[in-house]
N, CA, C and O atoms as CSV, one atom per row, in Angstrom:
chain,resi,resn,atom,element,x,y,z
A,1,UNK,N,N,-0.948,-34.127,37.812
A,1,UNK,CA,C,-1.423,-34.428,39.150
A,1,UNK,C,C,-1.046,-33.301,40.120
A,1,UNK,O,O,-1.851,-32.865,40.942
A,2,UNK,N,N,0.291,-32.817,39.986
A,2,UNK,CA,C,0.733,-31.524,40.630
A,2,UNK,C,C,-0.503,-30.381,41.016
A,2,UNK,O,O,-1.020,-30.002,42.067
A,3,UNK,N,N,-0.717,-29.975,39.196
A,3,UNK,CA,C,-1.492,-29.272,38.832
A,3,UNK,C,C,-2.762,-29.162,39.599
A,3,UNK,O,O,-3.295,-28.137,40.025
A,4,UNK,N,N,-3.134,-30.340,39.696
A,4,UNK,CA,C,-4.119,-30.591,40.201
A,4,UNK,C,C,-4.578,-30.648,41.792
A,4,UNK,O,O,-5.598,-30.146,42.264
A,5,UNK,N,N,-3.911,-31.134,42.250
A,5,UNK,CA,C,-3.541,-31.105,43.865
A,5,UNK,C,C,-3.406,-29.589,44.021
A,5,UNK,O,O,-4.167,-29.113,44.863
A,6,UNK,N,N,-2.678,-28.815,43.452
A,6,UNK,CA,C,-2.730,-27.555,43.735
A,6,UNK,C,C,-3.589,-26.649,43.121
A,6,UNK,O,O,-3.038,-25.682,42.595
A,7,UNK,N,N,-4.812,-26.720,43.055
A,7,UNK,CA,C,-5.895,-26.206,42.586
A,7,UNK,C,C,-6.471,-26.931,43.424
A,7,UNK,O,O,-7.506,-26.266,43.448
A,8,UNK,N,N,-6.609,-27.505,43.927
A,8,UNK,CA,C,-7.846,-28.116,45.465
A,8,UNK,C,C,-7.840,-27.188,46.043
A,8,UNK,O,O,-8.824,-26.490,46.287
A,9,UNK,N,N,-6.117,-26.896,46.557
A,9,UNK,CA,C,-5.869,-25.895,47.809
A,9,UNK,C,C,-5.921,-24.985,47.807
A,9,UNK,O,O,-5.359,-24.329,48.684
A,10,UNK,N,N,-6.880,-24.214,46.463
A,10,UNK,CA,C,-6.656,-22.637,45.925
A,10,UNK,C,C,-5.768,-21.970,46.136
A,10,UNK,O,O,-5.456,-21.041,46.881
A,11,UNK,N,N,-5.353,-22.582,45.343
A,11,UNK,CA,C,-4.181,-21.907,45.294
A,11,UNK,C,C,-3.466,-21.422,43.933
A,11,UNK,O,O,-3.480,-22.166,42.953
A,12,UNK,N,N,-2.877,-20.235,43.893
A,12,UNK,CA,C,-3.091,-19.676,42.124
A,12,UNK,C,C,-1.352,-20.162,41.401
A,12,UNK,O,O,-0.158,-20.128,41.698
A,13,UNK,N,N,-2.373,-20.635,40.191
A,13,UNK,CA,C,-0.648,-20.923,39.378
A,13,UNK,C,C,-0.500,-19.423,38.641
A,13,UNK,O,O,0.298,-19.350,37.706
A,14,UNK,N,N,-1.029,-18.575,38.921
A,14,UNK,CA,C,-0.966,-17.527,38.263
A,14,UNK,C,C,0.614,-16.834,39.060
A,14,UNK,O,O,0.686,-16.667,40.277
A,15,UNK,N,N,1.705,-16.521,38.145
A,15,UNK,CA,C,3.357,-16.351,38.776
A,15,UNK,C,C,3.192,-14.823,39.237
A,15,UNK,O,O,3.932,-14.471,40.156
A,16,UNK,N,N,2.054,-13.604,38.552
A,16,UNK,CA,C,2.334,-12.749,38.976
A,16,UNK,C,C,1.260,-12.564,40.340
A,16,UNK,O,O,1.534,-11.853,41.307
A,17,UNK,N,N,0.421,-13.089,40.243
A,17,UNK,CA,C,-0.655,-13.150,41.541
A,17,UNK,C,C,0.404,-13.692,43.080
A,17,UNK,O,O,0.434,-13.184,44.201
A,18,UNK,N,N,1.081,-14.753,42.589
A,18,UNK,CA,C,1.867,-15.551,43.623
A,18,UNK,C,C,2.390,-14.751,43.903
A,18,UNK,O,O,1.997,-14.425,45.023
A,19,UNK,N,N,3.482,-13.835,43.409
A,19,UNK,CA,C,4.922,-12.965,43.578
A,19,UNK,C,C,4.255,-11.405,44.139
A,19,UNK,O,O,4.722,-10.498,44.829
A,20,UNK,N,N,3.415,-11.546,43.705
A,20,UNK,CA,C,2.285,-10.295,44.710
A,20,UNK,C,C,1.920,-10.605,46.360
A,20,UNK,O,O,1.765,-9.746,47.229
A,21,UNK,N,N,1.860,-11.588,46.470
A,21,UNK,CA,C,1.346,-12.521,47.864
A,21,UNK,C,C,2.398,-13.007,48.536
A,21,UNK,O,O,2.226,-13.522,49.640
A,22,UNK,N,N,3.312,-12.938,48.117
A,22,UNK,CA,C,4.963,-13.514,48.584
A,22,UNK,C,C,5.590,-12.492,49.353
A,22,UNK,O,O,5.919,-11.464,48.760
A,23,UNK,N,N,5.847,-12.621,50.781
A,23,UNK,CA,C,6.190,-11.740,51.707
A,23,UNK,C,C,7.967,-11.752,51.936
A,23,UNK,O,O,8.833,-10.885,52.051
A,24,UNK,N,N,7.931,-13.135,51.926
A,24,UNK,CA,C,9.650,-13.750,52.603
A,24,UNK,C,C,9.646,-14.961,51.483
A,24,UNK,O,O,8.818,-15.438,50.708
A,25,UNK,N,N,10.917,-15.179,51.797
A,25,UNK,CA,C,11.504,-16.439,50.724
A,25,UNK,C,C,12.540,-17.280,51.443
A,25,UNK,O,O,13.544,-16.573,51.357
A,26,UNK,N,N,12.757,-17.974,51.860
A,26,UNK,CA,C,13.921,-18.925,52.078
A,26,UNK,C,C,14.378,-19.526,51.169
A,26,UNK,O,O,13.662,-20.491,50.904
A,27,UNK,N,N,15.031,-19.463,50.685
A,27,UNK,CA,C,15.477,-20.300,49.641
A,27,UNK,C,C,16.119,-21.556,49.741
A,27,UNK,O,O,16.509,-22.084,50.782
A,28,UNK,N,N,16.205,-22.002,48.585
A,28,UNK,CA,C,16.526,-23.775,49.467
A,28,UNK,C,C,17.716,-23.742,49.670
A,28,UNK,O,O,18.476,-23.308,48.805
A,29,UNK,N,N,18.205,-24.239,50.984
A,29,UNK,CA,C,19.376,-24.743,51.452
A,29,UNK,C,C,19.830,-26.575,51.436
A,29,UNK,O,O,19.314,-27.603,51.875
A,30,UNK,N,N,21.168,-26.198,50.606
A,30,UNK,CA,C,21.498,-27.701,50.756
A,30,UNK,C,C,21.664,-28.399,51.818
A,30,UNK,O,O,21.773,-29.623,51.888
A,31,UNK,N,N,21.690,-27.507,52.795
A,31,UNK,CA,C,22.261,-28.324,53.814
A,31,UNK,C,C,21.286,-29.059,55.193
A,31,UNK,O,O,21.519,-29.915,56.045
A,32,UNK,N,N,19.910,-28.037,54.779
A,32,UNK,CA,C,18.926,-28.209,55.404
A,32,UNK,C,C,17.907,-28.782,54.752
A,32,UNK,O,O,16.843,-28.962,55.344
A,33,UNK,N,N,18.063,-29.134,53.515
A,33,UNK,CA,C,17.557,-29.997,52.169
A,33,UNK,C,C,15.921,-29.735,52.562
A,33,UNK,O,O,15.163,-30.582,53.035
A,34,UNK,N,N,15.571,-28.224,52.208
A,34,UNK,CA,C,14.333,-27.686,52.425
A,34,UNK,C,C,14.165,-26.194,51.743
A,34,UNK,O,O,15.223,-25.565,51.746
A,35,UNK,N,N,13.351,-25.695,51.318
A,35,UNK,CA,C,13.074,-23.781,51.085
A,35,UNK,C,C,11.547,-24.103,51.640
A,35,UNK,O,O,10.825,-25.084,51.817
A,36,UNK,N,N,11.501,-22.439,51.830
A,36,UNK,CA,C,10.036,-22.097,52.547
A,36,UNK,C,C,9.290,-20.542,52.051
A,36,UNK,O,O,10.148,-19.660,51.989
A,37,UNK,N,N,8.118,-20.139,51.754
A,37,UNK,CA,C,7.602,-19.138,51.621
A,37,UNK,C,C,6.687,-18.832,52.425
A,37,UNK,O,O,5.889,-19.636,52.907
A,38,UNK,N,N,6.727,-17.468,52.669
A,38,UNK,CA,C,5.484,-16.905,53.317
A,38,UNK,C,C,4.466,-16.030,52.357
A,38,UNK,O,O,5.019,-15.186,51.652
A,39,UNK,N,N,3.149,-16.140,52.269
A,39,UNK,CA,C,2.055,-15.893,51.411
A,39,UNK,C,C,1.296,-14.897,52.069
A,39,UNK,O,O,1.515,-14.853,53.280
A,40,UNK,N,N,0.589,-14.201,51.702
A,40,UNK,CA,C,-0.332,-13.492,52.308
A,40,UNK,C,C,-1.649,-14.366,52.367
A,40,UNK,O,O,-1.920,-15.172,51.477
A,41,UNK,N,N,-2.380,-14.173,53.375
A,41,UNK,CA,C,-3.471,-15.934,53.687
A,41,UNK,C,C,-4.876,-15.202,53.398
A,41,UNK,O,O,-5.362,-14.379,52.623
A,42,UNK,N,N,-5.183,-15.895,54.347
A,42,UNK,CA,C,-7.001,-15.104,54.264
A,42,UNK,C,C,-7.128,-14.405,55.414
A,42,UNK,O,O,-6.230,-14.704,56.201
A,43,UNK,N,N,-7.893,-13.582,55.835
A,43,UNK,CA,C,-8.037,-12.882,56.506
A,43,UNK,C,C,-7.040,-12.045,57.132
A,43,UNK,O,O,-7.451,-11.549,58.181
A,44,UNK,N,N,-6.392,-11.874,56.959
A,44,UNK,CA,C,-5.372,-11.302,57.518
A,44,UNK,C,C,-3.976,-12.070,57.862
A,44,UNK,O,O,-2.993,-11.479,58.308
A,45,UNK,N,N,-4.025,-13.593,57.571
A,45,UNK,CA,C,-3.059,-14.194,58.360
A,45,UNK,C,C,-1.847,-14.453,57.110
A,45,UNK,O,O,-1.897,-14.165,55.915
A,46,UNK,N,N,-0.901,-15.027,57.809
A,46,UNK,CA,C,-0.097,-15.248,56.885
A,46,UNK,C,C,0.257,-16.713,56.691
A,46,UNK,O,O,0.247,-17.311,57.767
A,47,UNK,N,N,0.597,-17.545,55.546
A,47,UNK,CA,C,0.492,-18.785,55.314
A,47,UNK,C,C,2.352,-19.130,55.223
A,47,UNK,O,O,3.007,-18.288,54.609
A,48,UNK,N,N,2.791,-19.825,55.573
A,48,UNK,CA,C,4.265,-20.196,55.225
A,48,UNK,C,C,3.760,-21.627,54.805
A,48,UNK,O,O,3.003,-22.262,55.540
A,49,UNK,N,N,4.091,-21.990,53.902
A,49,UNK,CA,C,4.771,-23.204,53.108
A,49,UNK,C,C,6.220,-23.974,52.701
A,49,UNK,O,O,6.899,-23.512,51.784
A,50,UNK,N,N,6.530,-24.845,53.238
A,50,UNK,CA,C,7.505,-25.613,53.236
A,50,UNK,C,C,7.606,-26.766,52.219
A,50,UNK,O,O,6.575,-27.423,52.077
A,51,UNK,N,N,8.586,-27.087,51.554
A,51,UNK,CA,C,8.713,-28.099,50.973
A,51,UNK,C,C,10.329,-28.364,50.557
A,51,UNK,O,O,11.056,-27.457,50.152
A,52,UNK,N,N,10.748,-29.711,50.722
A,52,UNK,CA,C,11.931,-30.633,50.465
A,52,UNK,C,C,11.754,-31.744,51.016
A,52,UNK,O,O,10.719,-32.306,51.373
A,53,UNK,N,N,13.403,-32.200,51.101
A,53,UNK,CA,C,13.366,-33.768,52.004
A,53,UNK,C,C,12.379,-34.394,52.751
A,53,UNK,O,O,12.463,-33.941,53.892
A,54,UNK,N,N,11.558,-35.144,52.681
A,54,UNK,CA,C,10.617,-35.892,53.732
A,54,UNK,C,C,11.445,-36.030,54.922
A,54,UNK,O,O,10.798,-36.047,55.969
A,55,UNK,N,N,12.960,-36.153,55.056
A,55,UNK,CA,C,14.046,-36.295,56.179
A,55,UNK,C,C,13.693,-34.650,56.578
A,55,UNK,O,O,13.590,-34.178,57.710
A,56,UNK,N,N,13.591,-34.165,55.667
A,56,UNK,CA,C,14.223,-32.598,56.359
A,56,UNK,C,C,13.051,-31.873,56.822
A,56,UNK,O,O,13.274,-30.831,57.440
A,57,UNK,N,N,11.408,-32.355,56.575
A,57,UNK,CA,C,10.082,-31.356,56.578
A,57,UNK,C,C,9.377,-31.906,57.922
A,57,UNK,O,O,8.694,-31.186,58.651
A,58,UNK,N,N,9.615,-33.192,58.144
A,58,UNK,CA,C,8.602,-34.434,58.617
A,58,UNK,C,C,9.134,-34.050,60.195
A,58,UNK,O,O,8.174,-33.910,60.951
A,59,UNK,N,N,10.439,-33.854,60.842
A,59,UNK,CA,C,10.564,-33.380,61.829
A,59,UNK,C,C,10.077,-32.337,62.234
A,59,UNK,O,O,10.079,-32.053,63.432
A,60,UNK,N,N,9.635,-31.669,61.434
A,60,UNK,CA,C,9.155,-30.017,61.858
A,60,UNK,C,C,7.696,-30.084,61.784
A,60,UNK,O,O,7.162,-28.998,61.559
A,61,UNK,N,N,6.940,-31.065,61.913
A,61,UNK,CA,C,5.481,-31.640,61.825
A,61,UNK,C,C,4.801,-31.005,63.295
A,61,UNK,O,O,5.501,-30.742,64.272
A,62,UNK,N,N,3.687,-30.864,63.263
A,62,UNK,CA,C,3.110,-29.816,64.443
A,62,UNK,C,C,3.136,-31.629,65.317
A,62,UNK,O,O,3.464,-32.671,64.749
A,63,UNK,N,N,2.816,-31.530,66.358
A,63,UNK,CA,C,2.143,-32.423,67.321
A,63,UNK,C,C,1.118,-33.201,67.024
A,63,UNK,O,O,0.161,-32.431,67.105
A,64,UNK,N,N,0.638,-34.432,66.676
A,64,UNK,CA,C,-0.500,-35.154,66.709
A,64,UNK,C,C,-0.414,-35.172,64.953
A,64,UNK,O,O,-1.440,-35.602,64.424
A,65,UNK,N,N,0.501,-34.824,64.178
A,65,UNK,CA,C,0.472,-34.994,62.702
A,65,UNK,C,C,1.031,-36.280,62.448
A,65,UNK,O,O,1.682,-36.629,63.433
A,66,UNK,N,N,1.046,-36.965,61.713
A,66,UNK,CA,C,1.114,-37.950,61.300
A,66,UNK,C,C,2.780,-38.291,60.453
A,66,UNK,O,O,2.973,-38.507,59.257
A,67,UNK,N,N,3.774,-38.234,61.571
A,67,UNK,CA,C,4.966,-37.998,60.961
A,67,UNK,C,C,5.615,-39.624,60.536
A,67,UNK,O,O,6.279,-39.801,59.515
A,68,UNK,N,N,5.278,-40.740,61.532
A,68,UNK,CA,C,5.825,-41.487,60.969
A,68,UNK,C,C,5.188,-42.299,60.037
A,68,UNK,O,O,5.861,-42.800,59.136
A,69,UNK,N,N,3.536,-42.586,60.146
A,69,UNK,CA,C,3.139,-42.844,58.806
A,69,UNK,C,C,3.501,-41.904,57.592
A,69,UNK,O,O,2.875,-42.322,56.618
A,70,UNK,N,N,4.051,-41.104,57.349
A,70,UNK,CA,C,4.688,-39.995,56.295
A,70,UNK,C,C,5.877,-40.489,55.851
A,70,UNK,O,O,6.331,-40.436,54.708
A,71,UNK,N,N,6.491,-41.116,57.117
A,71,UNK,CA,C,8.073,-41.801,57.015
A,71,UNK,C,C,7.891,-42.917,56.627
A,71,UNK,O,O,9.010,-43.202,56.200
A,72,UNK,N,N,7.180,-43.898,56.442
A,72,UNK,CA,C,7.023,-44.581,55.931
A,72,UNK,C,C,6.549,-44.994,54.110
A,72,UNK,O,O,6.713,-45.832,53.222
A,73,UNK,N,N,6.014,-43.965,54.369
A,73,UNK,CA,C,5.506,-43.586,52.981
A,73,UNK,C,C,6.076,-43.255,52.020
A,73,UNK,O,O,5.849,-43.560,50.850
A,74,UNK,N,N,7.331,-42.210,52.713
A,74,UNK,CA,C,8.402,-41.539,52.055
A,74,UNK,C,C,9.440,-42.212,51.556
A,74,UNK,O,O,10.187,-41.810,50.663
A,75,UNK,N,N,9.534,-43.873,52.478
A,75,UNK,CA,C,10.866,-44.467,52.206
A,75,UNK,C,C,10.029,-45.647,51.383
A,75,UNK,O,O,10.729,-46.553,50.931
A,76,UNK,N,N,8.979,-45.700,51.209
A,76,UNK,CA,C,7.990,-46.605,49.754
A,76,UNK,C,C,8.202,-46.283,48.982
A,76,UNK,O,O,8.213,-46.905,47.920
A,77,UNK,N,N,8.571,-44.738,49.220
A,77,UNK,CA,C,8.791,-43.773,47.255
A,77,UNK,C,C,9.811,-44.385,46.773
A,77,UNK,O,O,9.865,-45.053,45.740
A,78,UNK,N,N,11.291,-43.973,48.132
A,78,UNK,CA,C,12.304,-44.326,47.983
A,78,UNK,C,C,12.633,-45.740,47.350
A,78,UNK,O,O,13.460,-46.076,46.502
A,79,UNK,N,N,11.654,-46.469,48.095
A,79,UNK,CA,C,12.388,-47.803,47.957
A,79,UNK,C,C,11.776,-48.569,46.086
A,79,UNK,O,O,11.923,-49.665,45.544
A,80,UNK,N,N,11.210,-47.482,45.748
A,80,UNK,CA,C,10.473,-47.727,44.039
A,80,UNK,C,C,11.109,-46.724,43.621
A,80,UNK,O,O,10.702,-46.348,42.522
A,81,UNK,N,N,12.230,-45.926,44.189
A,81,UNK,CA,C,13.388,-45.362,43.517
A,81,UNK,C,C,12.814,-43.979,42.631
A,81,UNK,O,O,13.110,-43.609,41.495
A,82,UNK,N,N,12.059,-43.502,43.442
A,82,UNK,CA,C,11.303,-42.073,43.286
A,82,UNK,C,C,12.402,-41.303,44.539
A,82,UNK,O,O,13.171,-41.811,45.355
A,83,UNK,N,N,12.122,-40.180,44.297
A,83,UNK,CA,C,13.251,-39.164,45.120
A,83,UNK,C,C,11.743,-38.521,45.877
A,83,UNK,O,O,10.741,-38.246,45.217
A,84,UNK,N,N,11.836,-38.383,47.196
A,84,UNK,CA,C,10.613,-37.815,47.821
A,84,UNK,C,C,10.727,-36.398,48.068
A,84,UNK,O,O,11.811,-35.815,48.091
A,85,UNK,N,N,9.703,-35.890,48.237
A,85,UNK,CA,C,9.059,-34.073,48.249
A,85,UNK,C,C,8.010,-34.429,48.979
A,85,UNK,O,O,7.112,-35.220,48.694
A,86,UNK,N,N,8.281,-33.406,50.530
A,86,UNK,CA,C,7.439,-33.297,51.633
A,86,UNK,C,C,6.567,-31.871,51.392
A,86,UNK,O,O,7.267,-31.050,50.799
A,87,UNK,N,N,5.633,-31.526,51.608
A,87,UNK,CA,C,4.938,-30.467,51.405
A,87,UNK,C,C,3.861,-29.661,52.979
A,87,UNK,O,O,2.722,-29.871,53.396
A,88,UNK,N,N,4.757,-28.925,53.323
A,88,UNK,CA,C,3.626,-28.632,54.945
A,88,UNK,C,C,3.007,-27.464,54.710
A,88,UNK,O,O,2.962,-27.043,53.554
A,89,UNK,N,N,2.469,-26.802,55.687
A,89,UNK,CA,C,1.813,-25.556,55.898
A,89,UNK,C,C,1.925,-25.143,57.123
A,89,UNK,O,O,2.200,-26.028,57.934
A,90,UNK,N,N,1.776,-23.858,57.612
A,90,UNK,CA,C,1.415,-23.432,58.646
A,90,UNK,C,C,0.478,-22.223,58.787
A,90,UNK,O,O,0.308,-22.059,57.578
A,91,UNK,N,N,-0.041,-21.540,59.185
A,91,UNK,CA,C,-1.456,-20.219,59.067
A,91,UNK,C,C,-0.126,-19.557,59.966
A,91,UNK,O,O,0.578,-20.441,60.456
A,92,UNK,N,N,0.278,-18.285,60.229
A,92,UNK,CA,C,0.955,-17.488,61.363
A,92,UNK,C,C,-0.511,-15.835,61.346
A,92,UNK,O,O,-0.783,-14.945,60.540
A,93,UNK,N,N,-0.983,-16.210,62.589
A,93,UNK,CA,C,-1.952,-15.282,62.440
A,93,UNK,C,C,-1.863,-13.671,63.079
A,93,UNK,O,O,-1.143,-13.192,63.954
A,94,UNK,N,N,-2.637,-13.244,62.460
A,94,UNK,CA,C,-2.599,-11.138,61.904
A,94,UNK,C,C,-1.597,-10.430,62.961
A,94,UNK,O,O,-1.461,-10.594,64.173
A,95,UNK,N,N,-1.238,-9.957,62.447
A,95,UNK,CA,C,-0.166,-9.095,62.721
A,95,UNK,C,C,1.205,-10.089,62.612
A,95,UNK,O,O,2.250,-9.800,63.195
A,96,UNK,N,N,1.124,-10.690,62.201
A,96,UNK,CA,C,2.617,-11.575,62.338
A,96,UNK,C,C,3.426,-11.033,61.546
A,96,UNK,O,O,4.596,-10.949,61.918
A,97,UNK,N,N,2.976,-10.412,59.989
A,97,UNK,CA,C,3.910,-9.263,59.456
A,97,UNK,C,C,4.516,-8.395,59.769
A,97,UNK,O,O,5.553,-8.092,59.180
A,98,UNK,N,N,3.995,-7.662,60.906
A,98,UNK,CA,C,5.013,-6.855,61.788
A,98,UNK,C,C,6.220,-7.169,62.253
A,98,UNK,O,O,7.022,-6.423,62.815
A,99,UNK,N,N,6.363,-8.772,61.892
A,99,UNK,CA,C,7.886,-9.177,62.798
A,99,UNK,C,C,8.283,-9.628,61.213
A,99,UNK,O,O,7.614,-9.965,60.236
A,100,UNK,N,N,9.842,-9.443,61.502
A,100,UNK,CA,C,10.747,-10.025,60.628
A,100,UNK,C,C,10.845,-11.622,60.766
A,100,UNK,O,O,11.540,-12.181,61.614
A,101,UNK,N,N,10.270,-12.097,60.077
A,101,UNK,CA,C,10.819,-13.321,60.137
A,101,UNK,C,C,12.070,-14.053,60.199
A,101,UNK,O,O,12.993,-13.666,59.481
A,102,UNK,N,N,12.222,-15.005,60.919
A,102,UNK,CA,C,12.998,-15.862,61.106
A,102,UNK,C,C,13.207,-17.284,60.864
A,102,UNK,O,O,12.389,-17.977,61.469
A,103,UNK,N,N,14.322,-18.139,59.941
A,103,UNK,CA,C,13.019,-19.623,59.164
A,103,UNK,C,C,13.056,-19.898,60.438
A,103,UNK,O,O,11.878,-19.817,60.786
A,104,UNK,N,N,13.768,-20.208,61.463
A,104,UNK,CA,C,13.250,-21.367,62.968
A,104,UNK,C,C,12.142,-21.378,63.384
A,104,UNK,O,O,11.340,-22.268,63.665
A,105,UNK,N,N,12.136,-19.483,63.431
A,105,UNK,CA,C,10.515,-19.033,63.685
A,105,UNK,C,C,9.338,-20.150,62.862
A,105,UNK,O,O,8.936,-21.064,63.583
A,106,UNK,N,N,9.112,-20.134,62.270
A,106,UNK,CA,C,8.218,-20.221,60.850
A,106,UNK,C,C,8.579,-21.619,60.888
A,106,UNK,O,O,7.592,-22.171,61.376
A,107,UNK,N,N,9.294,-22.331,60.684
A,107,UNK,CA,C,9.585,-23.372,59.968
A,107,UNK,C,C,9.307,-24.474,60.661
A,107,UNK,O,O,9.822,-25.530,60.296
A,108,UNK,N,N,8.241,-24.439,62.055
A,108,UNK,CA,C,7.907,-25.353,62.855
A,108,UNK,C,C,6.162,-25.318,62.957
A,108,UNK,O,O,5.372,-24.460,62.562
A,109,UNK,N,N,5.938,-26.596,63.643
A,109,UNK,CA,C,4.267,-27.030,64.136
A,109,UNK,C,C,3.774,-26.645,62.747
A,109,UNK,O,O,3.080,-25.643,62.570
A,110,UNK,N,N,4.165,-27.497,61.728
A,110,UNK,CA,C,3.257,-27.461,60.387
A,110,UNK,C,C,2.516,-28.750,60.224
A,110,UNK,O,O,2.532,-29.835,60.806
A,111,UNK,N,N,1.877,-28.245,59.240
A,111,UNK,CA,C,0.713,-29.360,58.804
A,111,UNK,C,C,1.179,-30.191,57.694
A,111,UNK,O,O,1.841,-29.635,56.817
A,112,UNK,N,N,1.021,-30.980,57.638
A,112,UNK,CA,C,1.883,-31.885,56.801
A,112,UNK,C,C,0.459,-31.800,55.174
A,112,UNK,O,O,-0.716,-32.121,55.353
A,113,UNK,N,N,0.923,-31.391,54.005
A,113,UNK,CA,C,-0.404,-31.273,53.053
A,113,UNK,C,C,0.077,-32.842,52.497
A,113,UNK,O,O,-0.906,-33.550,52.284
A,114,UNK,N,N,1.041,-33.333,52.298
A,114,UNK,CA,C,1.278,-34.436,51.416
A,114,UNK,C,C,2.519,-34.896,51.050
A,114,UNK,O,O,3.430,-34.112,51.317
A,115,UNK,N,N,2.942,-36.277,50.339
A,115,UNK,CA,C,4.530,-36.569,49.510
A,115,UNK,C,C,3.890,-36.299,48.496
A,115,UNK,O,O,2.685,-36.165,48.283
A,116,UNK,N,N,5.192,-36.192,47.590
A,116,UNK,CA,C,5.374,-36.355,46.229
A,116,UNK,C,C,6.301,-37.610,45.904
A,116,UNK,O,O,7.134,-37.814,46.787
A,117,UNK,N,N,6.339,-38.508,44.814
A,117,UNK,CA,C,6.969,-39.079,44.065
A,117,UNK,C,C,7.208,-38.509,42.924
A,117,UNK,O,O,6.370,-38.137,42.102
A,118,UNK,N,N,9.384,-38.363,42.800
A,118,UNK,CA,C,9.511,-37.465,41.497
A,118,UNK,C,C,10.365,-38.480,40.946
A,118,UNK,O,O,11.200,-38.797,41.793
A,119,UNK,N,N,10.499,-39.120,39.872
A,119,UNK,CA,C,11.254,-39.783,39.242
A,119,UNK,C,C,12.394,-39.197,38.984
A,119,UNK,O,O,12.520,-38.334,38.116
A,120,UNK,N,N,13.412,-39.660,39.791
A,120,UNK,CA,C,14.834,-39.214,39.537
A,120,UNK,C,C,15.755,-40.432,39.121
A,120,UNK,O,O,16.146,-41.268,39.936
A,121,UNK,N,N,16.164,-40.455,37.338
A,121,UNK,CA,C,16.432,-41.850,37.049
A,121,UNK,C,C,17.826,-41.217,37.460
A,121,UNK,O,O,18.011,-40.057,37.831
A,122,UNK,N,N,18.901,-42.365,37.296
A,122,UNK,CA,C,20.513,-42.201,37.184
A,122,UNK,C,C,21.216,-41.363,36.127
A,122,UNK,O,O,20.856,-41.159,34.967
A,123,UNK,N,N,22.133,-40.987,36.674
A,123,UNK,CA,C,22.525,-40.315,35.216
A,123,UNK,C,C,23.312,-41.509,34.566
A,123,UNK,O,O,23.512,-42.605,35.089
A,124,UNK,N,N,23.668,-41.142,33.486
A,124,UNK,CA,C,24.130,-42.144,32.650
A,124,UNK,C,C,25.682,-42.551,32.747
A,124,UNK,O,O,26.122,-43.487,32.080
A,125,UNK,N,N,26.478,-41.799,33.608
A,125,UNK,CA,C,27.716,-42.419,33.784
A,125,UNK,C,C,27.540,-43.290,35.092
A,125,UNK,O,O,28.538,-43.989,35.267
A,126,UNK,N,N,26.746,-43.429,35.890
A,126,UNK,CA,C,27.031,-44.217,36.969
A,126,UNK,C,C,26.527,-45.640,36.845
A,126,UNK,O,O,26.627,-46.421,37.792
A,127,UNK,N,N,25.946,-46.009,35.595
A,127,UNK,CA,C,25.904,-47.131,35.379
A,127,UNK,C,C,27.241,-47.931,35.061
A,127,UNK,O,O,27.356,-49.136,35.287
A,128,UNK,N,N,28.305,-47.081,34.475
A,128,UNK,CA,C,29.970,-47.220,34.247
A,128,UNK,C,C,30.636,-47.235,35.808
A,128,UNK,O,O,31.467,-48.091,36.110
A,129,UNK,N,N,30.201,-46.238,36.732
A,129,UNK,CA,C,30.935,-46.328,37.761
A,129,UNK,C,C,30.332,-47.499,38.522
A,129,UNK,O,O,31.047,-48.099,39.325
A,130,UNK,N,N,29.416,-47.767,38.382
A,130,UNK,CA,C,28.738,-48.832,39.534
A,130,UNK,C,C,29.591,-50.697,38.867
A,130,UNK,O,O,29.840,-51.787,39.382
A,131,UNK,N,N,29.723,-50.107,37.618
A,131,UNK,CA,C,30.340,-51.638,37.353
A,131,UNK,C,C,31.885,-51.507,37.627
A,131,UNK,O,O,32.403,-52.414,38.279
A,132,UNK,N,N,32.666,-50.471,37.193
A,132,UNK,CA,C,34.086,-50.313,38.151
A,132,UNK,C,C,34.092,-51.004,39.277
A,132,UNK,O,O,34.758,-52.020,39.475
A,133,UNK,N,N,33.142,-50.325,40.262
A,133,UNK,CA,C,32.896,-50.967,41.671
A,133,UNK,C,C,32.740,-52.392,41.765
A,133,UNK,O,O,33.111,-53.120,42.686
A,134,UNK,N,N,32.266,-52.639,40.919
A,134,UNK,CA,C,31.952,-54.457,41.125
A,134,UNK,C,C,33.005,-55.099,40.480
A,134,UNK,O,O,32.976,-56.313,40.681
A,135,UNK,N,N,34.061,-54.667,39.673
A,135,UNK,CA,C,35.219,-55.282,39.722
A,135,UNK,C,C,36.299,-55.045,40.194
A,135,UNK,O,O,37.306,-55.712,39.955
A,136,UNK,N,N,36.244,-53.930,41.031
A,136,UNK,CA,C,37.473,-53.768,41.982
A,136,UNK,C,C,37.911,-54.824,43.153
A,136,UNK,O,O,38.902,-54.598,43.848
């Protein structure tokens, strides 16, 4: 389904086409429970893409986007015990390569493309710790 969703948005699974088109990188921060790239776009512009936490993407939603139906959506994943993945966009248009980026810069008034639901089961000792807990 991944796969697929990302081939709507033409967008290439090809790793050396991508890493050719890849300007900047943020890498994910734990603490901001998010990473971000900047792409080379169409016409001249440049594309940044965001993705992590639905907590951590959904605030940085442009104006008139649809943040709390998203929040809602996000804590449906949650609550069927899927771990959620927010996915935005933004266009930064021509000449914006001339500046060094900055994530604050970049990392705002995006377009929200979609969640993900990723199945994140338990690991297998906390079924041991969770019963500790219930007999303490």
């Amino acid at each position: 389904a991944l796969v697929e969703g990302v081939s709507q948005h033409a967008a290439s699974l090809d790793l050396a086409d991508r890493d050719a088109r890849r300007r900047a990188c943020f890498r994910f921060n734990p603490r901001l429970r998010r990473m971000s790239v900047i792409l080379d776009g169409e016409h001249g512009t440049l594309r940044v893409i965001v993705k992590g936490a639905p907590e951590a993407v959904l605030p940085l939603l442009a104006e008139g986007e649809p943040a709390g139906e998203a929040q809602d959506a996000a804590d449906a994943l949650a609550a069927d015990g899927m771990r959620g993945l927010a996915v935005a966009v933004r266009e930064l248009p021509p000449g914006s390569e001339a500046v060094v980026p900055r994530r604050q810069d970049v990392e705002r008034d995006l377009h929200l493309l979609g969640l993900v639901g990723l199945y994140d089961p338990p690991r297998p000792e906390v079924a041991a710790a969770v019963r500790r807990c219930h007999e303490a």
